[in-house]
N, C-alpha and C positions, 0 to 999 in steps of 0.2 A: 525558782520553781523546780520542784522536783520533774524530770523527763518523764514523760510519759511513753507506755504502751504503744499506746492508739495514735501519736504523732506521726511515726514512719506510715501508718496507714493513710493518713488525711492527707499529706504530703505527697504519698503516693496517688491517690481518689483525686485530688487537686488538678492534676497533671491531664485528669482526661474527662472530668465532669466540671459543668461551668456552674454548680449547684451539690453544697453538701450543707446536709442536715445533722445537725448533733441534738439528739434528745436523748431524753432523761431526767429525773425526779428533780426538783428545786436543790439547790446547792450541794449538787453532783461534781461541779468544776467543770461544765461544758463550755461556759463564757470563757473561761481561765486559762483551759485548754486553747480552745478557738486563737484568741489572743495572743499564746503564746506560738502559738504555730504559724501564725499568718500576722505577724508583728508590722508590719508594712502594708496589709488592711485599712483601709478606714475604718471605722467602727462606729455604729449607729444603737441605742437601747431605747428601747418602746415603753420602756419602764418606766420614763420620767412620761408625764401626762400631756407635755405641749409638742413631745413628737411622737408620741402615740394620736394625739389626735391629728397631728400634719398628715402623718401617715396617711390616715384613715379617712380625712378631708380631701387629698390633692396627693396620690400615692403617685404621679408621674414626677409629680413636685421634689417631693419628698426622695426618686430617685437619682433625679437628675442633678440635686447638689450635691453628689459626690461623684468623683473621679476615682478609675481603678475599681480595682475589688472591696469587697465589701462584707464587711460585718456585720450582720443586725440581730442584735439579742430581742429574744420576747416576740418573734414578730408574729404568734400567734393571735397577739392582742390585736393586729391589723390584718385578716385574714384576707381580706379582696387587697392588699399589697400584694400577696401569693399571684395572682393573676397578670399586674403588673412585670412580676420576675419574668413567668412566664414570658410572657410577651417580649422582652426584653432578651431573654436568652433566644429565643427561635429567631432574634433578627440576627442576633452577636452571639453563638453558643460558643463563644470564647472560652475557656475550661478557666477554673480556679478565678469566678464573677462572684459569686455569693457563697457563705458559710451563715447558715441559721442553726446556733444552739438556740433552743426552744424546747417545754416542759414538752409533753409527749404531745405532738399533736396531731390532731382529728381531721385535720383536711390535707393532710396525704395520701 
């Protein structure tokens, strides 16, 4: 993958916020980016329909099987997940916890 621009920023953003948001239009390359930047992430996508609905069924569930930080693409599709992060940073505002590339979204 070609280096990007905006790596040394997210790299830098990482380092003192425990929540960064990548949006931007459908196949922009924010997953790509994310991914390549944070390779040692887990990675979770809403995209597929049986963890868009875990999500959205049982979002403590759904955060609690993964360890470390974390990727979640699409998670606009599970919007009360948002509330769960929430919740979970103000116990742990560990910096560099979640990265959401997500199309532009409306509950920020």
């Amino acid at each position: 993958m070609k280096r990007r621009h905006l790596e040394a920023y997210l790299l830098r953003d990482a380092r003192y916020y425990p929540v960064l948001t990548l949006t931007g239009p459908r196949q922009s390359g924010k997953t790509t980016l994310a991914r390549a930047t944070f390779a040692s992430h887990s990675y979770a996508s809403l995209e597929t329909i049986d963890q868009r609905r875990f999500a959205r069924e049982d979002p403590r569930g759904f955060l609690v099987q993964f360890s470390g930080p974390l990727i979640i693409e699409e998670v606009q599709h599970a919007p009360d997940l948002m509330s769960y992060i929430q919740v979970s940073v103000d116990e742990n505002p560990t910096p560099d916890t979640f990265c959401l590339p997500c199309l532009f979204c409306h509950f920020f």
